[in-house]
C-alpha positions in Angstrom: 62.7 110.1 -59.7 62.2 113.4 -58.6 64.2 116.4 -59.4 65.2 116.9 -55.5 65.9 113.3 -55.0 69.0 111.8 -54.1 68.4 109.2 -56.8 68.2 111.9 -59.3 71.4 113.9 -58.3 73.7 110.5 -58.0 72.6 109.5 -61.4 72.7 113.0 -63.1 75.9 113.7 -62.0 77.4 110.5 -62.8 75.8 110.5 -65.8 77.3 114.2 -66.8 81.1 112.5 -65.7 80.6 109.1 -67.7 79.5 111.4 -70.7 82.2 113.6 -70.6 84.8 110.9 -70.2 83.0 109.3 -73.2 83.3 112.0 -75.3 86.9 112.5 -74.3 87.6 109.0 -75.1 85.9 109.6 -78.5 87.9 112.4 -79.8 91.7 110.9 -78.5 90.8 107.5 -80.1 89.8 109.7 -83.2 93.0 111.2 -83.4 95.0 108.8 -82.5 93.8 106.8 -85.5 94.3 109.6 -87.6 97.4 110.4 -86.5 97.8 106.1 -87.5 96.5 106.7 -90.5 99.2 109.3 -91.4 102.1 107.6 -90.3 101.6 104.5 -92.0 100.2 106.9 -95.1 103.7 109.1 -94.9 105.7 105.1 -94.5 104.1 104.3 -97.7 105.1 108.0 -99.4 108.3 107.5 -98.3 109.3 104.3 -100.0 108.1 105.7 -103.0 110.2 108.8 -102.6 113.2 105.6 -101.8 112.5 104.6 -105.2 112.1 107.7 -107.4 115.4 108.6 -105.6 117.2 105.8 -107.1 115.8 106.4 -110.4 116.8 110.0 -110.8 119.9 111.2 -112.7 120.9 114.3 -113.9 121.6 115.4 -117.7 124.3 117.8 -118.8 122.3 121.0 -118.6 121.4 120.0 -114.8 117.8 119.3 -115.5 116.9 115.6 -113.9 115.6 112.5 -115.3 114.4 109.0 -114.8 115.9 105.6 -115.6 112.9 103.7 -115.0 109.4 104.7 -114.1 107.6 103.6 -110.8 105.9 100.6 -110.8 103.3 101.8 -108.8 100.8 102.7 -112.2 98.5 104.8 -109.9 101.6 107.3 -111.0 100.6 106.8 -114.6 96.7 107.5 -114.7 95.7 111.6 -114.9 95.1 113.3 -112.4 94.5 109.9 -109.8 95.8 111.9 -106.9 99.3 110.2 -106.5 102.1 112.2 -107.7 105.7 112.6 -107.9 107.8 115.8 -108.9 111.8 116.8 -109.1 112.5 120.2 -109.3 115.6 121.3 -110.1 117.3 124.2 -107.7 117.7 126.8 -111.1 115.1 128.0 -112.7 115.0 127.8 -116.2 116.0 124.6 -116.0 113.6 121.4 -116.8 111.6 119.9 -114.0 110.5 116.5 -113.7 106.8 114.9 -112.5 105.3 111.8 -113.2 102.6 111.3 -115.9 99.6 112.0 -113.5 100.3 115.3 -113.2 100.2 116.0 -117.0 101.1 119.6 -117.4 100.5 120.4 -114.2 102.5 121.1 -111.0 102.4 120.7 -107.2 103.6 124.5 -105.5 104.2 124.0 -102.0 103.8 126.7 -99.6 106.8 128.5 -97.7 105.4 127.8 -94.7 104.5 123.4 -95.4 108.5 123.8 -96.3 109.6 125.2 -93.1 108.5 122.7 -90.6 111.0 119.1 -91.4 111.6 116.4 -89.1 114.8 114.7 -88.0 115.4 113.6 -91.6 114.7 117.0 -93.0 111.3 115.6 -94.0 108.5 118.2 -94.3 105.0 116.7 -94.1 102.1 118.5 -95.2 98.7 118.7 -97.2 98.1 119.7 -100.7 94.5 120.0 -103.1 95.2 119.1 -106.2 93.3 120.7 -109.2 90.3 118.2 -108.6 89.9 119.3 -105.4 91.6 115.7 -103.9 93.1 116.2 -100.6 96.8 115.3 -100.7 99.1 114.2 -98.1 102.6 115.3 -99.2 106.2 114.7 -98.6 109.3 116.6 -99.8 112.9 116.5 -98.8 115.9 118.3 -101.0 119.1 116.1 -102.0 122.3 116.4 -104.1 122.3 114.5 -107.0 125.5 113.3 -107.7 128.5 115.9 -108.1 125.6 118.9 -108.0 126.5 121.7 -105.1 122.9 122.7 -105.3 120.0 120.7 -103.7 117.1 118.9 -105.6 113.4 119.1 -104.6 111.8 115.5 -104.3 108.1 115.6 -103.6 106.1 112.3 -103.3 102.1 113.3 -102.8 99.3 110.3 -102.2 95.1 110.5 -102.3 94.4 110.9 -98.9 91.4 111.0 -99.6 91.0 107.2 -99.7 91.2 106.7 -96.6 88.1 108.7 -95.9 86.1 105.9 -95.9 88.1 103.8 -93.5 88.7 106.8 -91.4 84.5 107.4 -91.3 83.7 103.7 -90.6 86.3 103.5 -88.0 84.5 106.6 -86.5 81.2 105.1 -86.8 82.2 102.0 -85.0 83.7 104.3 -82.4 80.1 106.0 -81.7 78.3 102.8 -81.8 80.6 101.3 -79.4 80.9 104.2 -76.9 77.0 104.7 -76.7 76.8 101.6 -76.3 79.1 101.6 -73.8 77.4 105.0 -72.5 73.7 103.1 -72.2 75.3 100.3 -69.9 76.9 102.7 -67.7 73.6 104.5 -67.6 71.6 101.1 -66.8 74.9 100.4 -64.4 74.4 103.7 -62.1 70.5 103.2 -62.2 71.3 100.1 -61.0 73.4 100.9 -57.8 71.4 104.0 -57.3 68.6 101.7 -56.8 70.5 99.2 -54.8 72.4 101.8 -53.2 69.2 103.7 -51.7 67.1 100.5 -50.7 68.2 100.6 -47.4 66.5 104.1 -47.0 63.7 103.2 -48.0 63.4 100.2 -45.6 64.1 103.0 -43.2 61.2 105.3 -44.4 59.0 101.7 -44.5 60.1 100.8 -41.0 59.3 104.8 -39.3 55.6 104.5 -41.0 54.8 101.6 -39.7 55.9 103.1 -36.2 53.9 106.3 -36.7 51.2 104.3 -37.8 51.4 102.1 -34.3 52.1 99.2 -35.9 55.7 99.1 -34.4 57.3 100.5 -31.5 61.3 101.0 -32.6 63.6 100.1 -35.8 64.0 96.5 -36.4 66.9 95.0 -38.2 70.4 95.9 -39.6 71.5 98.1 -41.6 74.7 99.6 -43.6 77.6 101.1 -41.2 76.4 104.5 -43.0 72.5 104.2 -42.2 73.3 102.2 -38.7 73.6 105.2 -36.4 70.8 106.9 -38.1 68.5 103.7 -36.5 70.0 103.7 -33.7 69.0 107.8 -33.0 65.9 107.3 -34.0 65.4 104.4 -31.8 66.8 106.8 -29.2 64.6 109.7 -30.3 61.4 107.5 -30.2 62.0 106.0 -26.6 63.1 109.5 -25.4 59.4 110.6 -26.2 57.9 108.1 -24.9 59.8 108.6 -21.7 58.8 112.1 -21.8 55.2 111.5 -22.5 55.3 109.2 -19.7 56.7 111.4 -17.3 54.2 114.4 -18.5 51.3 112.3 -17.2 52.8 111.2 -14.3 53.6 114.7 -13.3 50.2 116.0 -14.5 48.8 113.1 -12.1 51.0 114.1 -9.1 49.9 117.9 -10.1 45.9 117.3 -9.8 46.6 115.3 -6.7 48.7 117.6 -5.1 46.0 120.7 -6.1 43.3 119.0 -5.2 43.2 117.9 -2.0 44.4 121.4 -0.4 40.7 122.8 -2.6 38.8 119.9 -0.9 39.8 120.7 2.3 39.3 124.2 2.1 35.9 123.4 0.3 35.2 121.0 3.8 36.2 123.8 6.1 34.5 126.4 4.3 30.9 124.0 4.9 31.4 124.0 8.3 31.3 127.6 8.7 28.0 129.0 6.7 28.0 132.4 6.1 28.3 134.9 2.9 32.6 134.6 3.3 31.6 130.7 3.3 30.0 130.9 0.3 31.8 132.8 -1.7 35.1 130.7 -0.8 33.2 127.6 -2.2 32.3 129.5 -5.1 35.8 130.6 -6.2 37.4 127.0 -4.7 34.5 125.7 -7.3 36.0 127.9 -9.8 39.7 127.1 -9.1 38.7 123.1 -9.3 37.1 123.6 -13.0 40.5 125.7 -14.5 42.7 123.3 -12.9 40.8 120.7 -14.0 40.7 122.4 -17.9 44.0 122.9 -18.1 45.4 119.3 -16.3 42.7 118.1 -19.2 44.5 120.3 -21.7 48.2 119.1 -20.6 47.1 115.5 -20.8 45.5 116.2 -24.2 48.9 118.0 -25.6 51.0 114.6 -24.3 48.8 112.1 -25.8 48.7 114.2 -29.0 52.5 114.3 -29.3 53.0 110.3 -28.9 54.7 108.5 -31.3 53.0 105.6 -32.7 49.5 105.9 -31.2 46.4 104.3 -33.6 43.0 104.2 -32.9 39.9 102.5 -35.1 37.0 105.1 -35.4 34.1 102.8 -35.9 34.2 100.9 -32.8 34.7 104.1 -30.7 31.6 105.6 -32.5 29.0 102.7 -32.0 30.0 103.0 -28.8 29.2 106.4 -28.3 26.1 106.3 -30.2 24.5 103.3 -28.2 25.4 105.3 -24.8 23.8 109.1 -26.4 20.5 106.8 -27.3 20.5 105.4 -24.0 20.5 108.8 -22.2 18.0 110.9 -24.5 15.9 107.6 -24.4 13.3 109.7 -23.5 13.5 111.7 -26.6 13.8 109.2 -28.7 16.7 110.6 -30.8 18.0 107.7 -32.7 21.9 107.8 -33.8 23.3 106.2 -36.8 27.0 105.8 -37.6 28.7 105.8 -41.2 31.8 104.4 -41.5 33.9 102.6 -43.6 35.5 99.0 -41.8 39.5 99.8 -41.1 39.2 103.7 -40.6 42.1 104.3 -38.3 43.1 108.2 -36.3 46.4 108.4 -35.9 45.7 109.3 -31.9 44.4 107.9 -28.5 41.5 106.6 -28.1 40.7 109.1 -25.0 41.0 111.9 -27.2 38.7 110.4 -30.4 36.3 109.5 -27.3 36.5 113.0 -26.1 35.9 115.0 -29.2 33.5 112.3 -30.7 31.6 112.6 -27.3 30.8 116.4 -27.2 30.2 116.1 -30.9 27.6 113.7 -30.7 26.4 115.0 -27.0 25.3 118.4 -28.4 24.0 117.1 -31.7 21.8 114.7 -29.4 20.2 117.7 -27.3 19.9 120.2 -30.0 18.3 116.9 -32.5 14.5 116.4 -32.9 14.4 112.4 -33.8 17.7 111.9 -35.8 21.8 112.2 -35.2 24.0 110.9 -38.2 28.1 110.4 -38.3 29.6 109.8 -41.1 33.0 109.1 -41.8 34.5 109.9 -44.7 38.3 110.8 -46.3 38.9 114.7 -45.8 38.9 116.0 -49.5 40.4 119.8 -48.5 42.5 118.6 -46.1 46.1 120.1 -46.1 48.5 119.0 -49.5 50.9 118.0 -46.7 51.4 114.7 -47.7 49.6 113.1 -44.6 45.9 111.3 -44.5 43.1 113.0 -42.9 39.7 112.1 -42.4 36.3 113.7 -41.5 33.8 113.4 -39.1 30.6 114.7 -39.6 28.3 114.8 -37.0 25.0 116.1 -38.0 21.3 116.5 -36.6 17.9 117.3 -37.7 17.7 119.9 -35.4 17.0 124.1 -35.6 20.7 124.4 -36.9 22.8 128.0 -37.5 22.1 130.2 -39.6 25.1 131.0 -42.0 26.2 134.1 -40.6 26.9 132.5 -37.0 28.8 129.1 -38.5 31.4 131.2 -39.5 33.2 131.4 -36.4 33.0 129.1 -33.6 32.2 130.4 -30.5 34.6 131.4 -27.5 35.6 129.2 -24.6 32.5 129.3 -22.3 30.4 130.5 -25.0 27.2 128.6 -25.7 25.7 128.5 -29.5 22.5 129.1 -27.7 21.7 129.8 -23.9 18.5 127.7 -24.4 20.1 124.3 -23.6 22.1 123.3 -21.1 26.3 123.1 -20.7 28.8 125.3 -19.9 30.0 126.0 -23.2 33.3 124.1 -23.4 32.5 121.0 -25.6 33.2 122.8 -29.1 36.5 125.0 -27.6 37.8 121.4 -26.3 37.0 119.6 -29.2 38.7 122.8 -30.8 41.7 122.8 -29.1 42.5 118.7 -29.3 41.8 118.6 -33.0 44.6 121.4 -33.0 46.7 119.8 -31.5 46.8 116.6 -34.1 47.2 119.3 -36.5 43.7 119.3 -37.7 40.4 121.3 -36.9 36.4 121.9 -36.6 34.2 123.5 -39.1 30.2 123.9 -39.1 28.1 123.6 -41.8 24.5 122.9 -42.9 23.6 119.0 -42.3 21.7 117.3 -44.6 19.0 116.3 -42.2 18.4 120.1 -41.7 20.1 120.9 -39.0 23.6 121.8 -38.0 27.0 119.5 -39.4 29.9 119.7 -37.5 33.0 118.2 -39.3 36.0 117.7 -37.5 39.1 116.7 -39.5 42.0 114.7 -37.6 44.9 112.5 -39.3 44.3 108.9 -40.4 46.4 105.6 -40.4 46.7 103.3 -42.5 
């Protein structure tokens, strides 16, 4: 896919969203766990704290002590992580902790002791001197007859459930990129299935330009429908148009051309100088309209839609004709070219440009004329086939200082042969007008090569 396609944006940006959903999905499952995790950690804490509560009494001197240790033994072993302390509201007076703790004591801060819930609960976290991270509950009481409130606090290794809390993370990634890689595979799948109709579209309007078909066959989504049915419109539109530029061009020549003949007539039957030089500018009149009624019928065939022509048939053609005229020279024309080569064009025009081509190679020639056929390699990076013809001769040829630029309309290479000069400037101007053009060059028979570039079919 490329970076401008529509099959590139639809799955980048759908990518980005099903990523960024994934992630968000990620991190509320993650803390929702956690948040899990603590509430059935701080359920567990709080039984405890249930227990040591009805264990508790209080001596004489107000300092508090236990009827019966926990049975929980985790309470028992140094420093395990799970601890329970009383303190007493006086100082001076003798706390109580459990044996894990040894001499040692939990010191909540002032602010884990300001935020309590509905049961006066505060819920915090604590490292104890080993560095183990502790989850912590404390809530104050009156023991007994006692004004003054007791300090119970019940603290558990939270750190145990670091491993759950890592797998369950683990299985969360696995599952989400999973998850993320079938999505992926998903929108490259309806991206693909999505788009095929467009490219049955782009399929269908090649094989038209190519003349293989004359409109858009088939059905197709309600979104792509009146797209086919505009082109279809389009394309019979310009062949309407097309049609009616010849048939004007045809009523034009007619219309032109037999008020000249009739002057031409009535301009014989009265001899004399002002005779003559009627006929000579009615002559003159006949050959532009003629050029440019040529010219208009050149432009409409080039701009129709669909029109394919096979070179080498047109060629051979030409070729046997040229060898039949300059059979008293002898000049002997061979064609090069590969079987299916196809101009995207009419056959009038290849016939046209072909014809001069091999016309003035044939007069300027000693024995030999070669066309060859070939794909152009310095055509255009437009995306579009061209090929060349080169048409080349044994002849005198240029030299390089005059095939630079082709000469004028009416201008002849060399005033030595016969024509009136306008077989390269048409040749010029139909090649143009398919978009490609004419370029001379040194044959390799000796003489001149002319190679003319037009598009190609497949």
């Amino acid at each position: 896919m490329r970076r401008n396609s529509l099959a590139f944006r639809l799955v980048v940006s759908s990518a980005v969203v099903a990523i960024i959903l994934l992630v968000s999905a990620a991190v509320l499952l993650a803390s929702l766990f956690q948040t899990a995790l603590e509430r059935n950690f701080d359920a567990r804490l709080r039984a405890v704290m249930d227990g040591l509560l009805a264990n508790v009494e209080v001596h004489a001197d107000g300092s508090p002590g236990i009827q019966n240790l926990l049975a929980d033994t985790r309470f028992t072993l140094p420093l395990s992580g799970w601890y329970w302390q009383v303190t007493p509201p006086k100082r001076g007076i003798a706390d109580l902790a459990s044996p894990s703790l040894l001499e040692k004591r939990l010191i909540p801060r002032a602010a884990d002791l300001a935020d309590r819930d509905a049961d006066g609960i505060a819920h915090f976290y604590l490292d104890d001197v080993n560095g183990t991270r502790l989850r912590v509950l404390e809530q104050r009481y009156k023991l007994f007859d006692k004004a003054e409130q007791y300090s119970f606090l019940v603290a558990g290794n939270f750190d145990e459930l670091k491993a759950e809390a890592t797998s369950f993370r683990q299985t969360l990634v696995a599952m989400l990129t999973l998850l993320g890689l079938g999505l992926l595979i998903a929108i490259l799948v309806q991206v693909r299935f999505g788009l095929r109709p467009l490219g049955t579209l782009q399929t269908k309007l090649t094989a038209i330009r190519e003349g293989q078909a004359e409109r858009l066959e088939g059905m197709y989504p309600e979104e792509i429908q009146p797209v086919s049915d505009e082109l279809n419109l389009l394309i019979q539109a310009n062949s309407e148009i097309v049609d009616r530029a010849r048939t004007q061009v045809g009523n034009l020549a007619h219309a032109l051309k037999t008020p000249l003949s009739v002057l031409n007539n009535e301009a014989k039957l009265q001899p004399g100088p002002l005779a003559d030089k009627v006929s000579e500018q009615i002559q003159m009149m006949n050959n532009q309209v003629s050029m440019y009624l040529d010219r208009a019928r050149r432009a409409a065939r080039a701009q129709t839609v669909g029109s394919v022509t096979e070179v080498e048939p047109v060629l051979a053609a030409l070729a046997r004709t040229l060898e039949r005229i300059h059979l008293e020279k002898g000049v002997k024309v061979s064609v090069e070219c590969p079987t299916g080569m196809k101009f995207r064009g009419e056959k009038q025009d290849l016939e046209e440009m072909a014809g001069n081509l091999l016309d003035n190679a044939c007069k300027w020639a000693t024995k030999q004329v070669n066309v060859a056929v070939e794909p152009s390699m310095d055509a255009p990076p437009d995306g579009r086939l061209w090929i060349d013809v080169v048409v080349g001769d044994d002849g005198p040829g240029l030299p390089p200082d005059k095939r630079k630029h082709l000469p004028a309309r009416g201008q002849r290479l060399d005033e030595t042969k016969p024509g009136s000069g306008l077989g390269l400037s048409i040749v010029t101007e139909t090649a143009a007008m398919y978009g490609g053009g004419l370029r001379l060059d040194q044959s390799k028979l000796g003489g001149l090569a002319v190679k003319l570039r037009l598009p190609a079919a497949l």
